[in-house]
C-alpha atoms as a printed R data frame, in Angstrom:
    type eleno elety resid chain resno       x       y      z
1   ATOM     1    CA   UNK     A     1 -59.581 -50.522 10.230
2   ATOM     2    CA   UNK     A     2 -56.778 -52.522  9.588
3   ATOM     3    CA   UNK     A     3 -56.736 -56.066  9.255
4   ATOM     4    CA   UNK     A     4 -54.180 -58.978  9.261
5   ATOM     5    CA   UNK     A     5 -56.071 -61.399  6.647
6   ATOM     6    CA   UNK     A     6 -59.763 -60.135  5.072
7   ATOM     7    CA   UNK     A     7 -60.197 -63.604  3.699
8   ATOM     8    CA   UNK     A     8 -60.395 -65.230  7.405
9   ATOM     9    CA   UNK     A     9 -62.892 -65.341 10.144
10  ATOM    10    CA   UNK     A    10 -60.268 -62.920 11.804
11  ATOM    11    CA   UNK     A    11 -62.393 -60.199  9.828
12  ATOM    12    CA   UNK     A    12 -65.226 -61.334 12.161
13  ATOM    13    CA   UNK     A    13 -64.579 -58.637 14.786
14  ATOM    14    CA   UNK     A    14 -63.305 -55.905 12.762
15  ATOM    15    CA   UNK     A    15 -66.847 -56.451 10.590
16  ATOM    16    CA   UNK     A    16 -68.608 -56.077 14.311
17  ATOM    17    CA   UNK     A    17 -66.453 -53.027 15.169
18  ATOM    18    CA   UNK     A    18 -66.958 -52.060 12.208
19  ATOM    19    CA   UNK     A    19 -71.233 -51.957 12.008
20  ATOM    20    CA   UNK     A    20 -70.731 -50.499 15.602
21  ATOM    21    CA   UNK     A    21 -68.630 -47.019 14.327
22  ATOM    22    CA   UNK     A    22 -71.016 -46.825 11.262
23  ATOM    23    CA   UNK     A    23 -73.580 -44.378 13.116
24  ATOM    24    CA   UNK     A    24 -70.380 -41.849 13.864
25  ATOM    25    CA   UNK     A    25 -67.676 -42.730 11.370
26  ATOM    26    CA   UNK     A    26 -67.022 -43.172  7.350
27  ATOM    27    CA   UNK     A    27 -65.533 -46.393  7.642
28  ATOM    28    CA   UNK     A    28 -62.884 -47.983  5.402
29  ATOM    29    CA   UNK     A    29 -60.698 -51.214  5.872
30  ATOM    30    CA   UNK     A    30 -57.343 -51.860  4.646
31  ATOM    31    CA   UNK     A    31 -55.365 -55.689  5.065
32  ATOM    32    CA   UNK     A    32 -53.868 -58.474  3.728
33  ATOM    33    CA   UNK     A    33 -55.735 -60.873  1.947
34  ATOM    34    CA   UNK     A    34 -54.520 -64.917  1.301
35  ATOM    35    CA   UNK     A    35 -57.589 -64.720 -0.932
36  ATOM    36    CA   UNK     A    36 -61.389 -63.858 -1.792
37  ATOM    37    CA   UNK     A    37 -62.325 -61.188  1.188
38  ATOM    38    CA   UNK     A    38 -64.345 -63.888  3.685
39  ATOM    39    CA   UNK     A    39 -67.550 -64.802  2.311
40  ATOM    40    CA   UNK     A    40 -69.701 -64.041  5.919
41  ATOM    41    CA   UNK     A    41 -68.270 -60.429  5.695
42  ATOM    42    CA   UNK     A    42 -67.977 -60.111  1.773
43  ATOM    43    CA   UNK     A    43 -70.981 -57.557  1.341
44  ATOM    44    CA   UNK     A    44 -69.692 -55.177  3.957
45  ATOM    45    CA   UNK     A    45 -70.080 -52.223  1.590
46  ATOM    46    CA   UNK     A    46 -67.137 -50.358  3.017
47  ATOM    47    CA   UNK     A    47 -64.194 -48.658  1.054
48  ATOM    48    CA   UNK     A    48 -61.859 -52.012  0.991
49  ATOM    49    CA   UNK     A    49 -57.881 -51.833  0.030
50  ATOM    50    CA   UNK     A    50 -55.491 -55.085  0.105
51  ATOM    51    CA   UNK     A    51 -52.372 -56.334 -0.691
52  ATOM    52    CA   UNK     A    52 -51.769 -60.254 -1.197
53  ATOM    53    CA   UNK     A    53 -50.355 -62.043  1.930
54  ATOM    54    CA   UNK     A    54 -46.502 -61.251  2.301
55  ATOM    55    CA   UNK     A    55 -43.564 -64.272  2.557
56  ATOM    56    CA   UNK     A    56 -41.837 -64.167  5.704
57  ATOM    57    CA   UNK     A    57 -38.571 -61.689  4.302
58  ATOM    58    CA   UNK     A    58 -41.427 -59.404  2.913
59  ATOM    59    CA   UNK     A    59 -42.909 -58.461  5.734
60  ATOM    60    CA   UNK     A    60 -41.479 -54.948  6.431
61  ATOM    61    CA   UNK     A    61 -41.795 -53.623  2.686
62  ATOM    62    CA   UNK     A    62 -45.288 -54.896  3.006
63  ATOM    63    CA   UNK     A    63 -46.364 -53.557  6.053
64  ATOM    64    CA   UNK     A    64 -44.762 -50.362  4.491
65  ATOM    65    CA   UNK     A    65 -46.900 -50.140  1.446
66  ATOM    66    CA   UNK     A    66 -50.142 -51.218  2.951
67  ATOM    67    CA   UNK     A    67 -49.535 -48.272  5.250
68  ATOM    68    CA   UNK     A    68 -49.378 -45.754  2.179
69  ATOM    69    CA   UNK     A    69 -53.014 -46.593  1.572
70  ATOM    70    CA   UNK     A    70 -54.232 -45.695  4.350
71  ATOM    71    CA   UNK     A    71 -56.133 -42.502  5.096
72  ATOM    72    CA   UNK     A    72 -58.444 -41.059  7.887
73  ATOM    73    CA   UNK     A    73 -58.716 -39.837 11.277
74  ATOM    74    CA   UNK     A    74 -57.604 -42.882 13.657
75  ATOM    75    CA   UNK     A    75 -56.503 -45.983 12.498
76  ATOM    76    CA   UNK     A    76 -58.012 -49.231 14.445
77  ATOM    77    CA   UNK     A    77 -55.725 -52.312 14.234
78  ATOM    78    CA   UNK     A    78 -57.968 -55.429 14.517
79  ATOM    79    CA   UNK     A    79 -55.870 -58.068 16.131
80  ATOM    80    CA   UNK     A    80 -52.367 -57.751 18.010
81  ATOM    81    CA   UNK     A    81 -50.263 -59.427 15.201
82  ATOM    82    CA   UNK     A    82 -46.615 -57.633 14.053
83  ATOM    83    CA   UNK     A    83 -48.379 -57.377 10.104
84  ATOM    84    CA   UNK     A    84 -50.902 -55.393 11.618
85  ATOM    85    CA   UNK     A    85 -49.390 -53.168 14.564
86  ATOM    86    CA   UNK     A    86 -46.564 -52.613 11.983
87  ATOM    87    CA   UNK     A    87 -48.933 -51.145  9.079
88  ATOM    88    CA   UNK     A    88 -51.305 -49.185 11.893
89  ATOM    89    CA   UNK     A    89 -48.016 -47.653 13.618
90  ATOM    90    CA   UNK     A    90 -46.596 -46.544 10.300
91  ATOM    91    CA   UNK     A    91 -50.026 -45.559  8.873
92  ATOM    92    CA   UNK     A    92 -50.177 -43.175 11.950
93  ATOM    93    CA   UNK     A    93 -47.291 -41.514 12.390
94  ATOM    94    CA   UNK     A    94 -47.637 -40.424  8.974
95  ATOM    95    CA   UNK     A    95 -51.179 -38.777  9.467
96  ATOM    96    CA   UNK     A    96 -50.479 -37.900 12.705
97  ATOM    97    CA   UNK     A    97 -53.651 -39.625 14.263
98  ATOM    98    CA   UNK     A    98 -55.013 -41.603 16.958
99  ATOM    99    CA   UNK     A    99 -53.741 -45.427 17.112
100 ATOM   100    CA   UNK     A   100 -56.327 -47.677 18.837
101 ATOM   101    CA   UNK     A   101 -55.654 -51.730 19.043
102 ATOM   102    CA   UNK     A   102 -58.412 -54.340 19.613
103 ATOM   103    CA   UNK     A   103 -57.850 -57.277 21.111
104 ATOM   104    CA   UNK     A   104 -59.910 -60.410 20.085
105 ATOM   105    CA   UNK     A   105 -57.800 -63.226 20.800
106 ATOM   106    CA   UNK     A   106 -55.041 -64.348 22.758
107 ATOM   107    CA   UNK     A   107 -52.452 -65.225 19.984
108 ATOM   108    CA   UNK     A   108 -49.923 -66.487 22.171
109 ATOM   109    CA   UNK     A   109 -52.348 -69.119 22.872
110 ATOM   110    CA   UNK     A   110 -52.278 -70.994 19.816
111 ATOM   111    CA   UNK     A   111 -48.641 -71.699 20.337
112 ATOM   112    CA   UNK     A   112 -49.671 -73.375 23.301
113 ATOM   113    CA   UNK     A   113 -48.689 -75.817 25.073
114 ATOM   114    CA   UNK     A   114 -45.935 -75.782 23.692
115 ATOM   115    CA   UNK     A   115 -42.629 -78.686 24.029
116 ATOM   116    CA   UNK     A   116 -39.159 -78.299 23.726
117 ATOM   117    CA   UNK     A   117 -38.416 -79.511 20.351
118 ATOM   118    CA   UNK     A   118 -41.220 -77.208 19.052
119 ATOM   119    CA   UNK     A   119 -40.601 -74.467 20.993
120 ATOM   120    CA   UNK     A   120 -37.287 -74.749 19.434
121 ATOM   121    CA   UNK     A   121 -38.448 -75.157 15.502
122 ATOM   122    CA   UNK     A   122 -40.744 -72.476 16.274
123 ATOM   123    CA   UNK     A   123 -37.413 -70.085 17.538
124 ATOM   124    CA   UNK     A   124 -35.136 -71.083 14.684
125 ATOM   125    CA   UNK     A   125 -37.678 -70.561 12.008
126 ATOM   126    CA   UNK     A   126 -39.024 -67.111 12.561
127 ATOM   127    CA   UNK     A   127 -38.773 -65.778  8.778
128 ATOM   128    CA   UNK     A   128 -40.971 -68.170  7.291
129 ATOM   129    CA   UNK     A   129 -44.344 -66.932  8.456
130 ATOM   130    CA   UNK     A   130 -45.017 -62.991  9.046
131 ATOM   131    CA   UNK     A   131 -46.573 -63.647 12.198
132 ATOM   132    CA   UNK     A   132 -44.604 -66.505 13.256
133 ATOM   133    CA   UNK     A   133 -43.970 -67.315 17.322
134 ATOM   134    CA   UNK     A   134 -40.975 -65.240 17.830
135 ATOM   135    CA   UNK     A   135 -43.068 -62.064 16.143
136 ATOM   136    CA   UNK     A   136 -46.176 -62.538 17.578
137 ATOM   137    CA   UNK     A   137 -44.384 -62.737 21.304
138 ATOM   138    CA   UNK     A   138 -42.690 -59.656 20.638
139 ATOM   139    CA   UNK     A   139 -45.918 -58.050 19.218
140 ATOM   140    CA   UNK     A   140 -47.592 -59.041 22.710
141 ATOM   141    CA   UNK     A   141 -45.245 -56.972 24.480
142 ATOM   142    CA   UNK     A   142 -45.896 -54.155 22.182
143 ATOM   143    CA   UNK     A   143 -49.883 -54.140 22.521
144 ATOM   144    CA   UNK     A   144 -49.176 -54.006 26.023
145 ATOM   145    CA   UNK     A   145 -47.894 -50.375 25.452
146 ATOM   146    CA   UNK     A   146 -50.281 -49.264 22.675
147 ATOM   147    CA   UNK     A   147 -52.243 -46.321 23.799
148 ATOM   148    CA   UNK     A   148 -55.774 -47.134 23.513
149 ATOM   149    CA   UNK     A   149 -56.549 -50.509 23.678
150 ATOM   150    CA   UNK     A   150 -59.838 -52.261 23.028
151 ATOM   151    CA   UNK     A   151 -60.495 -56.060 24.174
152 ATOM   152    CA   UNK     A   152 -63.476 -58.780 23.711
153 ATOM   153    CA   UNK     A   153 -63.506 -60.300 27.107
154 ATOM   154    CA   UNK     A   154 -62.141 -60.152 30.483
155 ATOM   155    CA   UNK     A   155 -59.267 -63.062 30.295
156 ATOM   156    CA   UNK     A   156 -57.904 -60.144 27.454
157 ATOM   157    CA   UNK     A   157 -58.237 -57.437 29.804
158 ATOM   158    CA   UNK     A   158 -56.921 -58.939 32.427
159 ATOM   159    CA   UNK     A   159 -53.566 -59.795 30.603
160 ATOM   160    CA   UNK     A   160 -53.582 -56.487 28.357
161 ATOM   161    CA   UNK     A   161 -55.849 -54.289 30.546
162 ATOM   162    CA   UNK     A   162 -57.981 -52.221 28.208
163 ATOM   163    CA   UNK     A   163 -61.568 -51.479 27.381
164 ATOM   164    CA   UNK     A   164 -64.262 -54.203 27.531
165 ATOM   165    CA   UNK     A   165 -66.503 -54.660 24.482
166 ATOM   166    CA   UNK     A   166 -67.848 -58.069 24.048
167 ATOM   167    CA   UNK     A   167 -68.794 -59.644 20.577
168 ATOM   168    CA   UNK     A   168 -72.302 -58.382 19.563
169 ATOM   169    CA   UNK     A   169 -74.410 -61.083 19.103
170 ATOM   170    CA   UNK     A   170 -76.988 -61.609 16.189
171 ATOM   171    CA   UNK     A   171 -79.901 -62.194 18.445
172 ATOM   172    CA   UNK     A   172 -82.324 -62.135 15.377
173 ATOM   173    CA   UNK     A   173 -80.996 -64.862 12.915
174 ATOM   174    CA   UNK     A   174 -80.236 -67.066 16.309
175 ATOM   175    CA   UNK     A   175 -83.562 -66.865 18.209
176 ATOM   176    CA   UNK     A   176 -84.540 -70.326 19.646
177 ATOM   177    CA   UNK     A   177 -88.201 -69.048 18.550
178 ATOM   178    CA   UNK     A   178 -87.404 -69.641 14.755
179 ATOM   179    CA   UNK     A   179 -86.772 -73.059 15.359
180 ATOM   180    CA   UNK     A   180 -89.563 -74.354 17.394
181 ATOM   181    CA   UNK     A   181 -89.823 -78.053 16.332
182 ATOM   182    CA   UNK     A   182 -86.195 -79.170 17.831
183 ATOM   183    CA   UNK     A   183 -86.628 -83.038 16.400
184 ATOM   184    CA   UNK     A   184 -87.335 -81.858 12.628
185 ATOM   185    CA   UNK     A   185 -84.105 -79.375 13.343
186 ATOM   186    CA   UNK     A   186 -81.896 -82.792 15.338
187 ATOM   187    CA   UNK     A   187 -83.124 -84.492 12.481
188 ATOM   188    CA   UNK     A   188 -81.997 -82.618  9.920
189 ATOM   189    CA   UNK     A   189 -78.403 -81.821 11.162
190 ATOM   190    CA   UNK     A   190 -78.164 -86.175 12.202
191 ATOM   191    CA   UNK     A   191 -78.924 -85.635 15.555
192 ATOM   192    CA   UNK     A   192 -80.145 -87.923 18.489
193 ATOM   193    CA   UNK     A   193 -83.447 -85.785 19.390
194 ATOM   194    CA   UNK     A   194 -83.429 -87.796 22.808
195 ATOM   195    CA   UNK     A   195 -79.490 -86.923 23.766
196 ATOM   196    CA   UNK     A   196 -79.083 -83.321 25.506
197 ATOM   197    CA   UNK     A   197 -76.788 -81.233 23.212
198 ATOM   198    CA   UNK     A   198 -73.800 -78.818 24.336
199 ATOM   199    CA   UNK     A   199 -72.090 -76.935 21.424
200 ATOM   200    CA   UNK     A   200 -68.871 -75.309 21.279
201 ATOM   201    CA   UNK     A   201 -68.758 -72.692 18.437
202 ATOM   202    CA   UNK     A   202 -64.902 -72.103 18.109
203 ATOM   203    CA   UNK     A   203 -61.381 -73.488 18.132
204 ATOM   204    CA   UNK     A   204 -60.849 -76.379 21.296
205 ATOM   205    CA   UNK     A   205 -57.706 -74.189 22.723
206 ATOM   206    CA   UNK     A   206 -57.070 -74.601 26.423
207 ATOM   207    CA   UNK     A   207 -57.258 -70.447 26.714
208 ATOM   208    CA   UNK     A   208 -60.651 -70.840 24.945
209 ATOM   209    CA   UNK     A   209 -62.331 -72.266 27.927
210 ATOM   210    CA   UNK     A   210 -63.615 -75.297 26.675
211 ATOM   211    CA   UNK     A   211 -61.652 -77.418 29.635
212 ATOM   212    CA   UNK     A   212 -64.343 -74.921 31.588
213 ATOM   213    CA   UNK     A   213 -67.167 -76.589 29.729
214 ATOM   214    CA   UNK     A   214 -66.049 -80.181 29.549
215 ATOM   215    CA   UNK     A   215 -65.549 -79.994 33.730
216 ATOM   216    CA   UNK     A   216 -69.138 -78.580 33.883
217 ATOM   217    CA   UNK     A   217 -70.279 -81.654 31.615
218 ATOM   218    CA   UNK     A   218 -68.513 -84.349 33.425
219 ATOM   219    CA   UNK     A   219 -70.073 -82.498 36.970
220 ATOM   220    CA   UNK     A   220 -73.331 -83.282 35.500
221 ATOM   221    CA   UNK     A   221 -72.289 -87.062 35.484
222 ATOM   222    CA   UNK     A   222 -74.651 -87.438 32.029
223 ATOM   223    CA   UNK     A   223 -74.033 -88.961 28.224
């Protein structure tokens, strides 16, 4: 598996993806790292190789060497970004293997909206971030041709077509059963035990669907 930064929540997937090939496949995962591998996914157990983060003009050679540590019998990019379809394209044409891309996120999106002047800043100032706007809209037209594509819901497959396989959920450490006095739980987190409580685990992006969620609030016509 190959991934564009182990020491994100970005690693959340590939860790899922990851647990799900176990039964079938040795699995190892190669990436780029900003820092300590992320702490949620830190005890994977799994064969792990990184190289720090490139700068923006190193991005080629980097993608280049991380590719040259890579071994096995299909390589799995985690996320459509150019670091990563770069190192998993290189990685197999030299082992001659399968490619397959997954698709977690729409990256585009967190360009979005976008206005003129920063569209613009965004255009003239491609080199200073690997996976900067201009990169990561070219690297959307590429997934669009990869040959076996994998995405996480249907907005993804929609846009990139694909295969559908939703987040696994941890149904265990989550069940509402563990927690069965809700005002000692409210209480403890600073909570109003009388209010009714919506939450919205992720980042409030328009192509998240939280404007979905906040029109199904306001329909309810409650506080």
């Amino acid at each position: 598996m190959v991934v564009n930064d182990l020491a994100d929540n970005g690693f959340g997937r590939a860790y899922l993806l990851g647990r799900m090939l176990e039964p079938e496949f040795r699995v190892e995962v190669v990436g780029f790292a900003r820092g300590p591998t992320w702490l949620p996914c830190r005890d994977h157990g799994w064969p792990e190789k990184s190289l720090p983060w490139p700068g923006g003009g190193e991005a080629h050679k980097s993608a280049e060497a991380l590719s040259r540590m890579i071994g096995g019998d299909v390589i799995l990019s985690c996320k459509p970004l150019p670091l990563v379809l770069d190192t998993g394209n290189k990685a197999a044409k030299r082992l001659d293997c399968p490619r397959v891309l997954d698709i977690d996120d729409w990256e585009l999106g967190w360009f979005h909206p976008l206005r003129f002047r920063k569209t613009l800043s965004l255009i003239i100032r491609p080199r200073r971030e690997p996976n900067g706007f201009v990169r990561v809209w070219r690297a959307e037209t590429r997934a669009r041709q990869w040959p076996v594509r994998l995405v996480s819901n249907r907005f993804l497959q929609e846009r990139f077509g694909g295969t559908y396989i939703p987040h696994a959920c941890d149904t265990v450490s989550l069940d509402p059963s563990l927690f069965p006095d809700r005002r000692e739980a409210r209480a403890r987190l600073g909570l109003d035990s009388e209010k009714k409580w919506i939450g919205f685990v992720g980042s409030p992006k328009p192509h998240k669907g939280i404007n979905v969620l906040t029109e199904a609030i306001a329909e309810l016509k409650r506080k």
